[in-house]
C-alpha positions as CSV (number, residue, x, y, z in Angstrom):
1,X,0.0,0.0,0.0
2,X,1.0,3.6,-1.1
3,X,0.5,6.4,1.5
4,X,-0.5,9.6,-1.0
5,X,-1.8,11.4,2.1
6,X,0.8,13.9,1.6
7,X,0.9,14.7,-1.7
8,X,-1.7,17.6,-1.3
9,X,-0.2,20.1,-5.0
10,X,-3.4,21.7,-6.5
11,X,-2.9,24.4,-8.8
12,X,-5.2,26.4,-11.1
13,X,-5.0,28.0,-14.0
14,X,-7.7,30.0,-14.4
15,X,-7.3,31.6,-17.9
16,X,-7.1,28.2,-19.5
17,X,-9.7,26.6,-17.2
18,X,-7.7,23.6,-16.0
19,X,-5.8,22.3,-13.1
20,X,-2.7,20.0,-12.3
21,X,-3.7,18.0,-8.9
22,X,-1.5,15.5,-7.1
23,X,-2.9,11.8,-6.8
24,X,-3.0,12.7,-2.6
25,X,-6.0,15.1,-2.7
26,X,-9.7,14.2,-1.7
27,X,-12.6,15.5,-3.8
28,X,-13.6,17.7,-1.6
29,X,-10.0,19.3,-1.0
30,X,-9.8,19.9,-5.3
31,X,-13.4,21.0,-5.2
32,X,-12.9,23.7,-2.8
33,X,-9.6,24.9,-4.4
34,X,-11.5,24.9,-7.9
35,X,-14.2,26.8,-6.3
36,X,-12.1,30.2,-5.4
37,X,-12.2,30.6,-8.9
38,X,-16.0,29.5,-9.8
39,X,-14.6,25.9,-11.9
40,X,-15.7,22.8,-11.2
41,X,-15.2,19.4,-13.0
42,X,-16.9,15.8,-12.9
43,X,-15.9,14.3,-9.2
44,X,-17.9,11.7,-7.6
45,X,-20.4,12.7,-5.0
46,X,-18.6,12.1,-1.5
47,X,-15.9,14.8,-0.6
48,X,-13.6,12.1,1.5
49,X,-13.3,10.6,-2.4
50,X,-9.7,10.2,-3.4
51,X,-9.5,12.0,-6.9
52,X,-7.2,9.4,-8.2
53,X,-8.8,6.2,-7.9
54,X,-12.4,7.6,-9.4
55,X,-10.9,9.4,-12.0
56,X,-9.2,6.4,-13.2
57,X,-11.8,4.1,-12.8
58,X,-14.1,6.6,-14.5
59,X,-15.7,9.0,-12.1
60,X,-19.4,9.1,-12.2
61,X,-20.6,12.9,-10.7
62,X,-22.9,15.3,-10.9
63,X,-21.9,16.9,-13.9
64,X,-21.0,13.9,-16.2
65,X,-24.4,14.4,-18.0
66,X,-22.9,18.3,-19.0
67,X,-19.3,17.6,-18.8
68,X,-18.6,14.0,-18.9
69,X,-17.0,11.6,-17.2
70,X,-13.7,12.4,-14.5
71,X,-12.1,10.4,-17.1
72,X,-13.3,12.6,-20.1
73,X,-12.3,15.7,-18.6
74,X,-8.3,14.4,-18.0
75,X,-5.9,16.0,-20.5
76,X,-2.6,14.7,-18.9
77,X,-1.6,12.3,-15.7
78,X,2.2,11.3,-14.7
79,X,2.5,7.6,-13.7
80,X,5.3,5.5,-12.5
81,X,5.1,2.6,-14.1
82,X,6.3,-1.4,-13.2
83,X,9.5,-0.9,-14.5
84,X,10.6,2.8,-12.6
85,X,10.0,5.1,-15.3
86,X,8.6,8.3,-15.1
87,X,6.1,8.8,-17.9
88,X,4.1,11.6,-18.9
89,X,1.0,10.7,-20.7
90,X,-1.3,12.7,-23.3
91,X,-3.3,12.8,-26.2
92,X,0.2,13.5,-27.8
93,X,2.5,11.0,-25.6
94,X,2.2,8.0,-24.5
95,X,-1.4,8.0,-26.1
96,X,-1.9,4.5,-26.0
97,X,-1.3,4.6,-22.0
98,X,-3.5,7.6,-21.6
99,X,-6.4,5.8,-23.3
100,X,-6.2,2.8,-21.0
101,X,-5.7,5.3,-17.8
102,X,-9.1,6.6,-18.6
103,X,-11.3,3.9,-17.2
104,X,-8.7,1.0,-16.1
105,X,-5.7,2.7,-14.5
106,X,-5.0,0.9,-11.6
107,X,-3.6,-1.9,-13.7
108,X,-0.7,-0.1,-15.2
109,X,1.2,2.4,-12.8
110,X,1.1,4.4,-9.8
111,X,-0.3,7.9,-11.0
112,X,1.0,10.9,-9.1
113,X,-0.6,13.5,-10.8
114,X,-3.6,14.4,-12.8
115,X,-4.8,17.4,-15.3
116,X,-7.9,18.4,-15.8
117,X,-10.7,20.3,-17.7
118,X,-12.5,23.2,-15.4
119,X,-15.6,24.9,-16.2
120,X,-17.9,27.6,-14.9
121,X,-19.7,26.1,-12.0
122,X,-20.6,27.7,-8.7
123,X,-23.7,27.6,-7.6
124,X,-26.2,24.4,-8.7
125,X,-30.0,24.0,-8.2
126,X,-30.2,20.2,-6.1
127,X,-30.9,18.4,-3.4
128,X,-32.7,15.8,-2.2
129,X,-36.6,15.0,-2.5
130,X,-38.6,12.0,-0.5
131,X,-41.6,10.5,-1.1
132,X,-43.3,7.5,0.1
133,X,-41.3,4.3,-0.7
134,X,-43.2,2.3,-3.2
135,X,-43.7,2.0,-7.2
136,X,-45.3,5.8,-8.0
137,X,-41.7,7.1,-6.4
138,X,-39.8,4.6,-8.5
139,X,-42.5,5.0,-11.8
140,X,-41.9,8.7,-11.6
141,X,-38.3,8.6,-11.3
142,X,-37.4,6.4,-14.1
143,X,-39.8,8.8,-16.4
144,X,-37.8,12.1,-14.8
145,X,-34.5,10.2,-15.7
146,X,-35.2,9.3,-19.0
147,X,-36.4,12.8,-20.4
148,X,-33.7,14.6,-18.3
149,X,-31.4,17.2,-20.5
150,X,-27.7,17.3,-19.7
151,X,-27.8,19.9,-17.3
152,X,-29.8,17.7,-14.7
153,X,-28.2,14.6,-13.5
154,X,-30.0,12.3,-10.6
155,X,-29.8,9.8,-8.4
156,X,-33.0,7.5,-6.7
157,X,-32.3,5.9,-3.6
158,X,-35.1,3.6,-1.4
159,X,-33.7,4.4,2.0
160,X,-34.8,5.3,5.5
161,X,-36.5,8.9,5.1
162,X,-37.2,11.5,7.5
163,X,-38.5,10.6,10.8
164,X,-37.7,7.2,10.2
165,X,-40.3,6.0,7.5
166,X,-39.6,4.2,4.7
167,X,-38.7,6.8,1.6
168,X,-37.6,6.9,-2.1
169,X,-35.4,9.9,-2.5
170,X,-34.8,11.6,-5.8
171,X,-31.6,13.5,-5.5
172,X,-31.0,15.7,-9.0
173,X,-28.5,18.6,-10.0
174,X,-29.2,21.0,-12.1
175,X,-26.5,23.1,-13.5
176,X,-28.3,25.1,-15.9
177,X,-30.0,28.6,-15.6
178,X,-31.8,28.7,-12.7
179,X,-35.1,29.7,-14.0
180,X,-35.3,26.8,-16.0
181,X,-34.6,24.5,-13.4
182,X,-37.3,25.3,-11.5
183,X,-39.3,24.8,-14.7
184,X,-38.3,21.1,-15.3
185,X,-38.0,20.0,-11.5
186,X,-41.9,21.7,-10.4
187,X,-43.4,18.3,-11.8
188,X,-41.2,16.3,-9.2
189,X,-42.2,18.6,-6.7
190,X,-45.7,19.1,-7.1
191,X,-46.6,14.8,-8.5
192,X,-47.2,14.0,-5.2
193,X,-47.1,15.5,-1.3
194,X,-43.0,14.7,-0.4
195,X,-42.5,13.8,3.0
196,X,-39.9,16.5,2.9
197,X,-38.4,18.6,-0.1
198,X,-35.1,19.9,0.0
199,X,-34.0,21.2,-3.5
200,X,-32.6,24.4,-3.5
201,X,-30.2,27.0,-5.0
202,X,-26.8,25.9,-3.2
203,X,-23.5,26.4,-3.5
204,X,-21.8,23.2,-5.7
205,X,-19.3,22.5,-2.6
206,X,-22.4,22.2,-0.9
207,X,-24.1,19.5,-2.9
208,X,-20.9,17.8,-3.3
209,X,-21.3,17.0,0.2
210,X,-24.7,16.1,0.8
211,X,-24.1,12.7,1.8
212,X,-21.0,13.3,4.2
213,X,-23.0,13.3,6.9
214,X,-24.2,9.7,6.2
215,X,-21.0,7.9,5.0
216,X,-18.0,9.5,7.3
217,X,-14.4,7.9,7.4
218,X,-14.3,5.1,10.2
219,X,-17.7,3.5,9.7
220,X,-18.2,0.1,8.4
221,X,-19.1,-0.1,4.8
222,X,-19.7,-3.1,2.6
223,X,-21.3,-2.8,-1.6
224,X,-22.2,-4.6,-4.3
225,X,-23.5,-3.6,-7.5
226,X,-24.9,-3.6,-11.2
227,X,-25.0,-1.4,-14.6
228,X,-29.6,-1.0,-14.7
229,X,-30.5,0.4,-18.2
230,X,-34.4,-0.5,-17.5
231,X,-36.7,0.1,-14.4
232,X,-39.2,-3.1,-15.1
233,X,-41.7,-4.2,-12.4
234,X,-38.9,-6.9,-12.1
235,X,-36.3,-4.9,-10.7
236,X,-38.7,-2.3,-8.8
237,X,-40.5,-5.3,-6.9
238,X,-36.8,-6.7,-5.7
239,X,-36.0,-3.5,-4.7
240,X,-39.0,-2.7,-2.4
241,X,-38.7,-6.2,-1.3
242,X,-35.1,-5.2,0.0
243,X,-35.8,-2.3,0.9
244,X,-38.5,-3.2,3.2
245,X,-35.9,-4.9,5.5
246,X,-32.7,-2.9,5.0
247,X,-29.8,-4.0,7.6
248,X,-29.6,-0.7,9.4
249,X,-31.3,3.1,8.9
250,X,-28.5,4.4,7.1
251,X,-28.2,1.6,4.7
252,X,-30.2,1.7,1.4
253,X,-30.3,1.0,-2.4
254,X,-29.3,3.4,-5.0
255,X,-29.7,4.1,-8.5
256,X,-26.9,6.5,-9.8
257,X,-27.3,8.0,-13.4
258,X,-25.5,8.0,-16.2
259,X,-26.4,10.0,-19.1
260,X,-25.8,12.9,-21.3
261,X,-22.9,14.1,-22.7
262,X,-21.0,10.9,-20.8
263,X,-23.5,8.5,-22.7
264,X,-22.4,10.0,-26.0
265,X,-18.5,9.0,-25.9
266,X,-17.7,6.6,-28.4
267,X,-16.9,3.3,-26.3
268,X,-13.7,3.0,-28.1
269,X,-12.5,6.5,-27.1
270,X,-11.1,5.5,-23.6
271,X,-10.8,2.7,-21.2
272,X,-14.4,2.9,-19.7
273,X,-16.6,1.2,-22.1
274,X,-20.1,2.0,-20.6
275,X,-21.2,4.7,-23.0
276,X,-24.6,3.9,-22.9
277,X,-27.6,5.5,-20.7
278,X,-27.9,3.3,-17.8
279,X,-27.9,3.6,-14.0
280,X,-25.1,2.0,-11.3
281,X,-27.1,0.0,-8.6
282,X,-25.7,0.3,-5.0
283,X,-26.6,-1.9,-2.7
284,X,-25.1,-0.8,0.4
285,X,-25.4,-1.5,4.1
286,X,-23.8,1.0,6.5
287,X,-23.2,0.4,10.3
288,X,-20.8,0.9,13.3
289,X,-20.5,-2.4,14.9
290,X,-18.1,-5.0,14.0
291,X,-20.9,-8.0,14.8
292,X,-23.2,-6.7,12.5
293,X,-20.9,-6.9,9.9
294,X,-22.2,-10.7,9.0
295,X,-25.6,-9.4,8.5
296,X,-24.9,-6.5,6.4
297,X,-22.8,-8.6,3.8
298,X,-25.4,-11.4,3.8
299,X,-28.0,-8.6,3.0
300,X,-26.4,-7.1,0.6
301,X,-25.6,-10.1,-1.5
302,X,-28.9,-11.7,-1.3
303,X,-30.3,-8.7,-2.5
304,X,-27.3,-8.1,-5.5
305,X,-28.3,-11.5,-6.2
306,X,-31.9,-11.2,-6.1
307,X,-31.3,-7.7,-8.9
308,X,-29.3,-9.6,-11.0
309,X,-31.5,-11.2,-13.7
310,X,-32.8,-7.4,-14.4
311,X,-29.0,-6.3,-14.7
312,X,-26.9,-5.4,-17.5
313,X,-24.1,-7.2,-18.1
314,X,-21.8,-4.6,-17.0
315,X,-20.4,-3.1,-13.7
316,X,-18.7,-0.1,-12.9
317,X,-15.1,-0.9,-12.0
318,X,-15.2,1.2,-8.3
319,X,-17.9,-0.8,-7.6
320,X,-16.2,-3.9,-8.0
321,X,-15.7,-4.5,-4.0
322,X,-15.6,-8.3,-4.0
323,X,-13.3,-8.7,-7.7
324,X,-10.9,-10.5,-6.2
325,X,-13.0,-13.3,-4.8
326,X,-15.3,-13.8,-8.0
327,X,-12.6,-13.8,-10.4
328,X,-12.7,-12.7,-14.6
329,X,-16.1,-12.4,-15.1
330,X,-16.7,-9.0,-13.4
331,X,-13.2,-8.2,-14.8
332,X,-14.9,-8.7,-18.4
333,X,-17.9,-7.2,-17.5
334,X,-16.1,-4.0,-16.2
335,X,-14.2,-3.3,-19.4
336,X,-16.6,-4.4,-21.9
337,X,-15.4,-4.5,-25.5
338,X,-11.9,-3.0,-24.5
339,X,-11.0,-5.8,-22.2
340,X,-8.8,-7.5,-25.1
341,X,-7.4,-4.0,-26.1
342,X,-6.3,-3.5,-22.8
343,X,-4.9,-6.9,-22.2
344,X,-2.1,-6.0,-25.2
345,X,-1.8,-3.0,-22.7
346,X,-1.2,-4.5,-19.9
347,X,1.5,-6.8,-21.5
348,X,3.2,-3.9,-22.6
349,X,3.2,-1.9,-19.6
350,X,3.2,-4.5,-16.9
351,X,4.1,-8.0,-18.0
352,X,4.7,-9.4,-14.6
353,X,1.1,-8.3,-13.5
354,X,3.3,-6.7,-10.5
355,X,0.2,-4.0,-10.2
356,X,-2.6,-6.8,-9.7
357,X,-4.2,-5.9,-6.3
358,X,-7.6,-4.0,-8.8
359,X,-9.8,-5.7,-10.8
360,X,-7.1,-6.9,-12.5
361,X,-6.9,-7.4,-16.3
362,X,-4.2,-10.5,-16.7
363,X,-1.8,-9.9,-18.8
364,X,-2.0,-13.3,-20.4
């Protein structure tokens, strides 16, 4: 294990609207340095994130349906590679290892540093909305997903609501005019009565850390997941059966989009292959004590289990917590079409599979 905890360098360059991080900052650390000059790029939704690993395993966000993926937004990244070089790696060097860094760069280096695209994002119309757990919540979400522009990305989670009852929250981000987003997001509002509705104008720092309450550093976490590209009563029933007897109140299923701009990559372009409109499924448990710990992955995998035959065959590759134990197949299913492309890569680049602790892609 590498400790990047002190490689903190962040510096922006306003004019040109990018920025050079090192591989030790959190997404919240970036977003906040980003933000004294109103840019923002794609960066997960948790701020105790490490930019490195999502980036390179693609970095889902709430601006991929604008902007893309963290991967798409990436113009340059330094890596130390299995043999002790140095590389640096662009469109216009090293090409061939900047393609497979976007999407499956764990398997050939240590990267140290990234650059990225910045654009003009303060302020964002978001937040969370609950309603009543059952198949309306879910019916209407799916139909607000599918007709959503770029500018408004969401996510759908059956959780534990306010006061302690049973809720489907639709979280979205708009980063669009203002005006407009109150427009597209009154039918969500006004379908049915919301338990509680908290969508307002707020500072992008702000919804980048919605859910840090929820999921601090030092708790015990546990996921497994799938790519969803259709809400059928299949899938909806298994997931209000779940839900129904989640492992803890701050455990839940989720139902992150992908969409927009990010859908519209050609699947050859980089690494990630999952250039299609399609949602990752969480299913995670969250708790505090080790003896519950049993439970929670027993939950969680009956009910990954119970999704599956409404699943894509695809996974994102962070979401791959249990790779090592279930061997290839998530391995394929992570990298799609590109998984024999990147296999040349890999014996290139690493032909002793010396960085193999990932979801790894064997070199032969």
């Amino acid at each position: 294990m590498l400790d990047f905890s002190l490689m903190k360098g962040i510096e922006v360059d306003p004019k040109r609207r990018s920025v050079r991080a090192q591989a030790g900052l959190k997404l919240g650390e970036f977003d906040r340095k980003t933000q004294e000059y109103g840019l923002a790029t794609t960066l997960g939704v948790a701020t105790t994130t490490g930019i490195a690993g999502l980036t390179l395993g693609g970095g889902y966000g709430w601006l991929a349906g604008k902007y893309g993926l963290a991967c798409d937004n990436i113009t340059r990244a330094q890596i130390v590679t299995a043999d002790g070089n140095i590389l640096e790696c662009s469109a216009g060097e090293n090409a061939d290892l900047f393609w497979g860094l976007r999407g499956a760069g764990a398997n050939f280096g240590v990267v140290t540093e990234l650059e990225y695209t910045l654009y003009p994002v303060s302020s964002v119309l978001g937040g969370p909305i609950f309603h009543p757990l059952g198949r309306a919540a879910f019916a209407f979400y799916d139909e607000l997903a599918r007709s959503a522009p770029d500018e408004l990305t969401v996510l759908g989670s059956a959780m534990t609501g306010p006061g302690g009852v049973p809720a489907f929250a639709t979280v979205v981000c708009y980063c669009g005019p203002t005006a407009e987003g109150e427009k597209l997001l009154r039918p969500l509002r006004t379908y049915a009565t919301p338990i509680a509705d908290l969508i307002q104008l707020r500072p992008y720092v702000e919804m980048q850390s919605l859910f840090d309450a929820t999921f601090p550093p030092g708790r015990r976490y546990y996921n497994k997941a799938h790519n969803v590209s259709a809400f059928g009563d299949g899938l909806v029933d298994t997931t209000l059966r779940y839900a129904k007897k989640l492992p803890s109140p701050d455990s839940s299923i989720a139902f992150q989009q992908l969409h927009g701009l990010a859908a519209r990559v050609a699947v050859s372009d980089t690494a990630f292959p999952h250039r299609y409109e399609h949602h990752v499924a969480w299913v995670d448990p969250v708790g505090d004590d080790p003896a519950d710990d049993g439970r929670m992955i027993s939950w969680a995998r009956e009910c990954w289990e119970a999704l599956g035959p409404f699943a894509d065959r695809a996974v994102y590759v962070n979401a791959l917590d249990d790779a090592l134990e279930e061997g290839e197949r998530p391995v394929r299913e992570a990298y799609g079409a590109n998984y024999e492309r990147l296999r040349d890569l890999k014996r290139k680049y690493d032909p002793a599979n010396l960085f193999r602790q990932n979801s790894n892609i064997k070199p032969s």
